[in-house]
N, CA and C of each residue as an Amber inpcrd file, in Angstrom:
protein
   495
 226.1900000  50.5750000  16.3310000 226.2760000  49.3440000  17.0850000
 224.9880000  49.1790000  17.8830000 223.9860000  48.0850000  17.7530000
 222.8220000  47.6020000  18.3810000 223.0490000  46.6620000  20.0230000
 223.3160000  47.7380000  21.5440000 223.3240000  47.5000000  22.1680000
 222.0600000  46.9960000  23.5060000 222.4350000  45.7960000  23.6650000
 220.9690000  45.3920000  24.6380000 221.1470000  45.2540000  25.7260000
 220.5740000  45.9820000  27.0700000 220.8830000  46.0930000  28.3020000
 219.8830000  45.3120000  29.4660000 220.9170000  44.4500000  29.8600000
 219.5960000  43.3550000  31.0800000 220.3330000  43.7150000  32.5720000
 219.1000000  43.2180000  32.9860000 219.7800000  42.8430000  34.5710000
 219.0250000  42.3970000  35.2840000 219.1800000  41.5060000  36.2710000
 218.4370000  40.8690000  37.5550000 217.4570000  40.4480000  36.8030000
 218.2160000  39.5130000  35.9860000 217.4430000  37.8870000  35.7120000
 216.8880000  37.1950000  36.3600000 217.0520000  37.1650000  37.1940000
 217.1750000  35.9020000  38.3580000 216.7690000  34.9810000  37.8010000
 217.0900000  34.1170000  37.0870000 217.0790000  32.7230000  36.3410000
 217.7530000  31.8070000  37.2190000 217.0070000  30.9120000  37.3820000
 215.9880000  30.7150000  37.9840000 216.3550000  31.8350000  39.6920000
 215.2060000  32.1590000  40.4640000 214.0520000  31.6480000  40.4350000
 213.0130000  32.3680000  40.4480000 212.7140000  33.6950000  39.7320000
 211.8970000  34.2570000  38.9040000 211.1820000  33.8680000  37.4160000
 212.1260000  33.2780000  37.1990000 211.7580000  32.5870000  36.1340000
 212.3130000  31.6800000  35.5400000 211.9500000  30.5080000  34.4230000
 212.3330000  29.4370000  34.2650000 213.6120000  29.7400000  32.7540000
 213.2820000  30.4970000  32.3350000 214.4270000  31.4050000  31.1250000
 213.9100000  32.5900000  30.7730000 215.1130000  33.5070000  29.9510000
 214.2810000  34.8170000  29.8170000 212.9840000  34.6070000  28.9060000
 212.6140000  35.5770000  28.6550000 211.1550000  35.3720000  27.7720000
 211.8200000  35.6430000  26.5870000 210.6670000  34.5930000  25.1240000
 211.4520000  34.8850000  23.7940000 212.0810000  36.1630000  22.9320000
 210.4080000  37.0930000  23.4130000 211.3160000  38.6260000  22.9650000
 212.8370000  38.9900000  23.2500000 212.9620000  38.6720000  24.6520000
 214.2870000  39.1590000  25.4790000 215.3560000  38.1480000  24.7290000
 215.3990000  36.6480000  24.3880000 216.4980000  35.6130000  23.7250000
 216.5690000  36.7320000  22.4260000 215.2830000  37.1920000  21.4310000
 215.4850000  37.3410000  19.7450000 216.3500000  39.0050000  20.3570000
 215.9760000  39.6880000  21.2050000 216.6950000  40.8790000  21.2700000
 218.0050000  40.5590000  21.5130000 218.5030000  39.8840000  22.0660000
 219.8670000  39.2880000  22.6920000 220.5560000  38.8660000  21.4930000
 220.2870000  38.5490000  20.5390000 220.9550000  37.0320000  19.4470000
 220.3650000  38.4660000  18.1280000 220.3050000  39.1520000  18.2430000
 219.9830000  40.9960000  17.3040000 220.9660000  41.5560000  17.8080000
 221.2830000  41.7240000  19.0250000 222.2610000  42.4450000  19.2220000
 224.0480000  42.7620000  19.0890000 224.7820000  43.7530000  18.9520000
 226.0010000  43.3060000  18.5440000 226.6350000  43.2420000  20.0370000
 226.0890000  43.6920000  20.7290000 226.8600000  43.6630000  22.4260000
 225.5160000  43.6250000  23.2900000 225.4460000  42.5320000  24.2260000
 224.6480000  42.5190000  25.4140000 225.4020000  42.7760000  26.6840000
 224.6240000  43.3720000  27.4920000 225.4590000  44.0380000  28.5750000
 224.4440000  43.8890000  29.1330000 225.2080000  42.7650000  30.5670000
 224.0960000  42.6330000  31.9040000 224.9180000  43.0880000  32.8330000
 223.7230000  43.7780000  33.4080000 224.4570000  44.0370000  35.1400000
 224.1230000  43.3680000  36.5670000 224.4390000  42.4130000  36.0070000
 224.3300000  41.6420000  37.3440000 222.9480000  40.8350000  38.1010000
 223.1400000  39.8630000  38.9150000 222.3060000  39.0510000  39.6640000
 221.1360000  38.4950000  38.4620000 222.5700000  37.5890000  38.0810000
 222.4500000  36.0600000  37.0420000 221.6100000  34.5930000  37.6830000
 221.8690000  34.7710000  39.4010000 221.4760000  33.8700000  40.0340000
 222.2160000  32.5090000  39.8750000 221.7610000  31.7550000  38.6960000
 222.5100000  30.6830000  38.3540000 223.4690000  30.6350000  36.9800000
 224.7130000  30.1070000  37.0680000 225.6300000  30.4200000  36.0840000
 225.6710000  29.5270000  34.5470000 224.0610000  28.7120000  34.5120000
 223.6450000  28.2910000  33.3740000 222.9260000  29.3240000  32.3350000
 222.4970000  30.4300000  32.7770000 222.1460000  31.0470000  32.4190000
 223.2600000  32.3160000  31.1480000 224.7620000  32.4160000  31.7600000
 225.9760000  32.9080000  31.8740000 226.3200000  31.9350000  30.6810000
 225.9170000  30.9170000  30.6540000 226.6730000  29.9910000  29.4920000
 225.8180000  30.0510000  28.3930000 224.5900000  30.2000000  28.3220000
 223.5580000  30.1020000  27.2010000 223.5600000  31.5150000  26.7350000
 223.9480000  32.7400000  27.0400000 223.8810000  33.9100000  26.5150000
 225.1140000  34.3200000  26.2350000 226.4740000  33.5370000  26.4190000
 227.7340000  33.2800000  26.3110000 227.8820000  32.7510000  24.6170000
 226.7930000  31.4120000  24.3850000 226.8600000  30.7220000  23.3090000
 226.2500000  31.4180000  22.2280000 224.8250000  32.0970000  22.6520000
 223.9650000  32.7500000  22.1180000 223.7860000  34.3430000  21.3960000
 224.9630000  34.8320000  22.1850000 224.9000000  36.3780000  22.1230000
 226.5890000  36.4750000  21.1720000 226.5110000  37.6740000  20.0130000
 227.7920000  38.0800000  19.4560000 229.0590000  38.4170000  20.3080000
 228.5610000  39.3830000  21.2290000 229.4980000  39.6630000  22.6580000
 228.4910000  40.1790000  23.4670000 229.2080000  39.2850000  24.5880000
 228.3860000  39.7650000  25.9080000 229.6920000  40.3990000  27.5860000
 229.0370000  41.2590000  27.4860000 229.3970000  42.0870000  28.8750000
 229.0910000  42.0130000  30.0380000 229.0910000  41.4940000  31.3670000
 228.3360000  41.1260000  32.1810000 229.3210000  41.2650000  33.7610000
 228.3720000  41.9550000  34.9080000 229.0340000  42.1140000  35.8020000
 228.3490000  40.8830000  37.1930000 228.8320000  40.8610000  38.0750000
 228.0210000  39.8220000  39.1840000 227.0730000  41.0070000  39.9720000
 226.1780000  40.5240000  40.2870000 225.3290000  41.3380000  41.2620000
 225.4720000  40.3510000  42.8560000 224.4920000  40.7300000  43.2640000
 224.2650000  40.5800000  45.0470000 223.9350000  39.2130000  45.4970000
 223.0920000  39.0770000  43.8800000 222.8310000  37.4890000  44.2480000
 223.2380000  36.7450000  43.6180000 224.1310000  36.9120000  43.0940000
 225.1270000  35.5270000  42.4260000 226.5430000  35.2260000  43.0630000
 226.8380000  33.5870000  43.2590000 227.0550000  32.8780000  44.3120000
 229.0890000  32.8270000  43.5620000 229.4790000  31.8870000  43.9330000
 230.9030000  32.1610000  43.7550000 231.0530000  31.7910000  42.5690000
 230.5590000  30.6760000  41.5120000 230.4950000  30.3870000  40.5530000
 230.8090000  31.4560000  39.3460000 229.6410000  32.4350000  39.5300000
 229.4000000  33.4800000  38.6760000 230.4050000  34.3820000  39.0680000
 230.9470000  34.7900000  40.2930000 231.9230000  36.1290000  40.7720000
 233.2440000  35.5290000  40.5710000 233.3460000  33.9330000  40.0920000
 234.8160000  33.5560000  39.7210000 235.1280000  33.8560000  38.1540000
 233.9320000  34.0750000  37.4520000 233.7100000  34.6160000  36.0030000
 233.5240000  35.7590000  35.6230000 232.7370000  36.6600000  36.5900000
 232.5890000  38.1680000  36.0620000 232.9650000  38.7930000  37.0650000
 233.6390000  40.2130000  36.4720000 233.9440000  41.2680000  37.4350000
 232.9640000  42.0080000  38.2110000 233.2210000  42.6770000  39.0460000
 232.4530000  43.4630000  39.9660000 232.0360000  44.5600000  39.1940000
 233.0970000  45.2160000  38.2550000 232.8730000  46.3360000  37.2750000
 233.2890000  46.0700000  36.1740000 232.6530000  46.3050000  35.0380000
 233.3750000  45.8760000  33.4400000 233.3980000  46.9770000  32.6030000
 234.7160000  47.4970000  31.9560000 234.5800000  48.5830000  31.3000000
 235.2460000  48.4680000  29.8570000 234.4430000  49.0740000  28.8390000
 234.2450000  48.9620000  27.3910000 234.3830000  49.9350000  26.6150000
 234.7900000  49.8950000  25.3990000 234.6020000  51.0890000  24.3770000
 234.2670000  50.6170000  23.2860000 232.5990000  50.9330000  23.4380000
 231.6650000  50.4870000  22.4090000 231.4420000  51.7650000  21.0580000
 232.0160000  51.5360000  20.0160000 231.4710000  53.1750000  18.9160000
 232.0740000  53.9670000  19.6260000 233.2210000  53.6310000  20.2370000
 233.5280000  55.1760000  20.5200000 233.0580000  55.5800000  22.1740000
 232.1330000  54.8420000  22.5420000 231.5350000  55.1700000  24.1370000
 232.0900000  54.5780000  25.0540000 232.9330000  55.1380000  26.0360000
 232.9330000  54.9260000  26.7580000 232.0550000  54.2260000  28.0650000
 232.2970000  52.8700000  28.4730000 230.8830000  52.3070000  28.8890000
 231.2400000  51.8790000  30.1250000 230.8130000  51.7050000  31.5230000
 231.5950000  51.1910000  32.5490000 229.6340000  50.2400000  32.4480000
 230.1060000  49.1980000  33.6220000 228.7420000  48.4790000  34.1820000
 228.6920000  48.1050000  35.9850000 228.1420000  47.7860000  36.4380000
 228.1980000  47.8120000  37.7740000 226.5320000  47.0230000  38.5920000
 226.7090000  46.2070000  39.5940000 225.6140000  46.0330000  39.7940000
 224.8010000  46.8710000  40.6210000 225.3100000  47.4090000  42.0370000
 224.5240000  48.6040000  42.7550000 225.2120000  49.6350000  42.7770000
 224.6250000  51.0280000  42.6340000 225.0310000  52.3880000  42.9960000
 224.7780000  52.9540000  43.9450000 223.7440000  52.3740000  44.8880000
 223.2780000  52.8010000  45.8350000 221.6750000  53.4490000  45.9550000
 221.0870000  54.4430000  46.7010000 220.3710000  55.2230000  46.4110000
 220.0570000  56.1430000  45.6020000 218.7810000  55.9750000  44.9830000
 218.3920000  56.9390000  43.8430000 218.6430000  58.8700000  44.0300000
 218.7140000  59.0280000  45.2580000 219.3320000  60.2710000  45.5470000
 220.3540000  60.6030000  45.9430000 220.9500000  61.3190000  45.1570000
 222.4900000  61.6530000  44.6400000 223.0950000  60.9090000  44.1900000
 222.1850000  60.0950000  43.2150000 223.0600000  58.5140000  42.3840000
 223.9630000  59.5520000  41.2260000 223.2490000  60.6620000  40.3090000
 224.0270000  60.6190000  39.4700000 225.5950000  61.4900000  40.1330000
 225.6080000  62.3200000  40.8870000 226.5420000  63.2190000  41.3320000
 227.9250000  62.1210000  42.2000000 227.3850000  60.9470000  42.7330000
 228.2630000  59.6650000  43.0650000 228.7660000  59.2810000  42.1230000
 227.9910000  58.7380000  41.0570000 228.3950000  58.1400000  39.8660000
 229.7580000  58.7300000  39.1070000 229.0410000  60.1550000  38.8510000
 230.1610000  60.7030000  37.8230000 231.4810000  61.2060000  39.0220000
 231.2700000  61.0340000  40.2390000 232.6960000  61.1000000  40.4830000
 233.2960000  59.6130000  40.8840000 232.5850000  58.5220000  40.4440000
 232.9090000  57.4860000  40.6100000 233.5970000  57.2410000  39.2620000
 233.1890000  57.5590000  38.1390000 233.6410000  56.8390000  36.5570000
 233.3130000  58.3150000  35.8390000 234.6770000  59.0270000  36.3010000
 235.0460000  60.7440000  35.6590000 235.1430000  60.3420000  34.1730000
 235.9660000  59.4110000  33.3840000 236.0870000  59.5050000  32.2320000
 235.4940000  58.4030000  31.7900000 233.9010000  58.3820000  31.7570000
 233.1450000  57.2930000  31.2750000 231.7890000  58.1410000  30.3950000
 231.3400000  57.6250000  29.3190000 229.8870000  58.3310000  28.8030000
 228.9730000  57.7520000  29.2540000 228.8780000  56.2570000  29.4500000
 227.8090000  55.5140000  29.7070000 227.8590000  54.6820000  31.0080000
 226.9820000  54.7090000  32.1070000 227.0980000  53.9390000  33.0730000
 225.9330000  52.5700000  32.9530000 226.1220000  51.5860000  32.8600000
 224.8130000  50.6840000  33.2050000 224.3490000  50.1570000  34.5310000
 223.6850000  50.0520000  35.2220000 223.4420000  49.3790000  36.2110000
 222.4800000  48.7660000  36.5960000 222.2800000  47.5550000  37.6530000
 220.8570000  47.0460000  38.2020000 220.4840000  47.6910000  39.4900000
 220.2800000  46.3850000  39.9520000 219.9030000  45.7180000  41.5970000
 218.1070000  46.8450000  41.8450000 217.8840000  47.6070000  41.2920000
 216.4660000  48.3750000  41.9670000 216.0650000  47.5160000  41.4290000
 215.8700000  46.9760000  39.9640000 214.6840000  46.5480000  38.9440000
 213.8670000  47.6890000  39.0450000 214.3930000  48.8280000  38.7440000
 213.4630000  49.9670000  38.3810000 214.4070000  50.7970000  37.2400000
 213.4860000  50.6050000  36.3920000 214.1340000  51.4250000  35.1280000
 214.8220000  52.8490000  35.5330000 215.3110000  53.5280000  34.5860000
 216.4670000  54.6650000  35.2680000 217.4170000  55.0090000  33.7920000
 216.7970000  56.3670000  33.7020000 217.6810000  56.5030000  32.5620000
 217.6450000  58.5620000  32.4360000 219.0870000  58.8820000  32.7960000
 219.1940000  60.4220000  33.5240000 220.6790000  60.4100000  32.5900000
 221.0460000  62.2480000  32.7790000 222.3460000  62.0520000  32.8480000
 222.9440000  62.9190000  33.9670000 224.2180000  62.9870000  34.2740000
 224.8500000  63.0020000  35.7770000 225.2930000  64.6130000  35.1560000
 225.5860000  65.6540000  36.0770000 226.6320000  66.5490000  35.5910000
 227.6150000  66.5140000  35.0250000 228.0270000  67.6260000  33.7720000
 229.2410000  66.6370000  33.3960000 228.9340000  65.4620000  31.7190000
 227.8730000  65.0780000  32.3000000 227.2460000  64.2250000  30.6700000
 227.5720000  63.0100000  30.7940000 227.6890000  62.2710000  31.7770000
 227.8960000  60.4370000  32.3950000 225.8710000  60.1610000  32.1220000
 225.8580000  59.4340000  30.8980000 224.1970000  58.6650000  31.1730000
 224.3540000  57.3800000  31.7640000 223.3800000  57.2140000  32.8810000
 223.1530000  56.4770000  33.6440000 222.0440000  55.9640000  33.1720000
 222.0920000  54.5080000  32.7320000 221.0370000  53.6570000  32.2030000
 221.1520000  52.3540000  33.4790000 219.5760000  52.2530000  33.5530000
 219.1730000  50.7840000  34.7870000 218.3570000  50.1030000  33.6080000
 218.1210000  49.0270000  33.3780000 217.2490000  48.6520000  32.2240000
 216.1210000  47.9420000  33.1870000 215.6980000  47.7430000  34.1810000
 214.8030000  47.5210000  35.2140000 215.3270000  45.6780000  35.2160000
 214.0130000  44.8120000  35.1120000 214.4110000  43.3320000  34.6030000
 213.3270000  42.9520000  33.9080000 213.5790000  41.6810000  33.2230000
 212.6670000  41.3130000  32.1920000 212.0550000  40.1200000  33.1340000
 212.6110000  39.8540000  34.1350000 211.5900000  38.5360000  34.8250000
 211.1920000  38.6790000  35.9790000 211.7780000  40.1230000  36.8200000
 210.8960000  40.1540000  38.0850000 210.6390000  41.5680000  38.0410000
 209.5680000  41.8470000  37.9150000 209.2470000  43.5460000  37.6410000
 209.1180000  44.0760000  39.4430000 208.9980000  43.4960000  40.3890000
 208.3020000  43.7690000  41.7740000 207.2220000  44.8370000  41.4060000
 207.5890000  46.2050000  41.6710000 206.3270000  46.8650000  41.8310000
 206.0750000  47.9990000  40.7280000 207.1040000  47.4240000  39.9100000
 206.9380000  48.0620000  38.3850000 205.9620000  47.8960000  37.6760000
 205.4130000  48.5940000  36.5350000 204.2080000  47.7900000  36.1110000
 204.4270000  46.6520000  34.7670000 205.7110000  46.8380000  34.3810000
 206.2670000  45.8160000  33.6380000 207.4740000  45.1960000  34.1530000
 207.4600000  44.4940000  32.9920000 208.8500000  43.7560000  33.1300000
 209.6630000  44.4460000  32.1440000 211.6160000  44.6240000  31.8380000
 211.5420000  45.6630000  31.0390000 213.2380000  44.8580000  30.6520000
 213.3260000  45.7010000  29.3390000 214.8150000  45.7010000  29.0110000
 215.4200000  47.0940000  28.2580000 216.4700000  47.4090000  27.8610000
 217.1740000  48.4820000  26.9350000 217.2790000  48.0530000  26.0920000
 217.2080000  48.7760000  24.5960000 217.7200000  48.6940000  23.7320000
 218.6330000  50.0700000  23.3250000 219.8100000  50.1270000  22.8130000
 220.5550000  51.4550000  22.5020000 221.0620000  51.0210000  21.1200000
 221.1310000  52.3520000  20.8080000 222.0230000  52.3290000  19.4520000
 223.4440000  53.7190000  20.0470000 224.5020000  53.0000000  19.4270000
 225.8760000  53.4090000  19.6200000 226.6800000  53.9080000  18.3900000
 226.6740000  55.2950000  18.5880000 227.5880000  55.4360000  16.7330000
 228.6200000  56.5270000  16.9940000 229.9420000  56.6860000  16.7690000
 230.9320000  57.6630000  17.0920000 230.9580000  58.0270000  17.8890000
 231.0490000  57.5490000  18.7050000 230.8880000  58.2200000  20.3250000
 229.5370000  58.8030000  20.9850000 228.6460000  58.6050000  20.2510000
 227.4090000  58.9370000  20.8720000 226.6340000  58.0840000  21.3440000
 225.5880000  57.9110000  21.9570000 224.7490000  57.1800000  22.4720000
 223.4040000  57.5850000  21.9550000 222.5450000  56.8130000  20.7190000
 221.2940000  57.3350000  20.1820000 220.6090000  56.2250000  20.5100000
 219.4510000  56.4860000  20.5680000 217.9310000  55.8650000  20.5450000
 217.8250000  54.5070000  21.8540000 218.3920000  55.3610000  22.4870000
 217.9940000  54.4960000  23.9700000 216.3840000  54.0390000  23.8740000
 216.3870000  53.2070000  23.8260000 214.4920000  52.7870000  23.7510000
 214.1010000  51.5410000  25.1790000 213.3030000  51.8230000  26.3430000
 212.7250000  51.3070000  27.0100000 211.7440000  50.3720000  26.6650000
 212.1030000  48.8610000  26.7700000 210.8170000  47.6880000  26.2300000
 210.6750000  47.1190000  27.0340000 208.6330000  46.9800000  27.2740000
 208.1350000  46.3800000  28.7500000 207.5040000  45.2650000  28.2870000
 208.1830000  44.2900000  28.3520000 207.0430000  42.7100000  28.2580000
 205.4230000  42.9550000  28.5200000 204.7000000  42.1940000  28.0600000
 203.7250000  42.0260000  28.3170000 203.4340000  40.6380000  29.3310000
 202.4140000  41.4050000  30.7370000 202.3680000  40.4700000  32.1500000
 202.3650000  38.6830000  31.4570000
């Protein structure tokens, strides 16, 4: 299963839509999974129409529109993986040891809100994937998304892709 991982779009007002790489990866994929801070909920409808299935949680900055449509946490069984999503975990120290006693019987965690890529696994064997964002990098040196591949319960070929500025 060809899984694609976004987050903190901010469509608008980082940017005016995602960039084309990020639409052809989306509309390739068999499951897109965002974690959150959609900003505006036009965005929610065009990757709704566009994408095979899409997964998607609200982040920090999306307004009631979007949190009357997506959950706070969304959980999946993709190939066999166990998948939870979430928009913040908090601090990068002791994220994974929170995590896995947050979602004990989960393989895969996704999450945003840093826009800093992030990809570990927790004690225990919970991988924690951040896919950074594809439209506001802040002090990253790209802009970025996930791509995963999903087969029997495993999680293969996690691959990190950084737009070009």
């Amino acid at each position: 299963m060809r899984v694609m991982l976004l987050s903190d779009t901010h469509v608008p007002p980082r940017a005016r839509d995602l960039p084309p790489e990020v639409w052809a990866a989306a509309e390739a994929a068999d499951v897109v999974i965002h974690a959150g801070d959609w900003v505006d909920v036009a965005l929610l409808d065009a990757m709704e129409s566009r994408c095979a299935r899409l997964i998607g949680v609200y982040g920090n900055n999306d307004g009631p529109a979007l949190r009357a449509r997506l959950p706070e946490v969304a959980e999946a069984v993709l190939a066999g993986v166990r998948v939870a999503v979430i928009h913040e975990t908090g601090p990068a120290t002791g994220r994974e040891r929170r995590c896995a006693a947050r979602f004990p019987s989960q393989t895969l965690l996704v999450f945003g809100h840093s826009h800093i890529p992030w990809d570990t696994v927790a004690p225990g064997g919970l991988r924690l994937l951040n896919p950074g964002s594809p439209t506001d990098r802040r002090r990253q040196p790209h802009a970025t998304y996930m791509t995963a591949e999903l087969y029997d319960g495993r999680i293969n070929e996690v691959r990190l892709h950084r737009l070009p500025r």
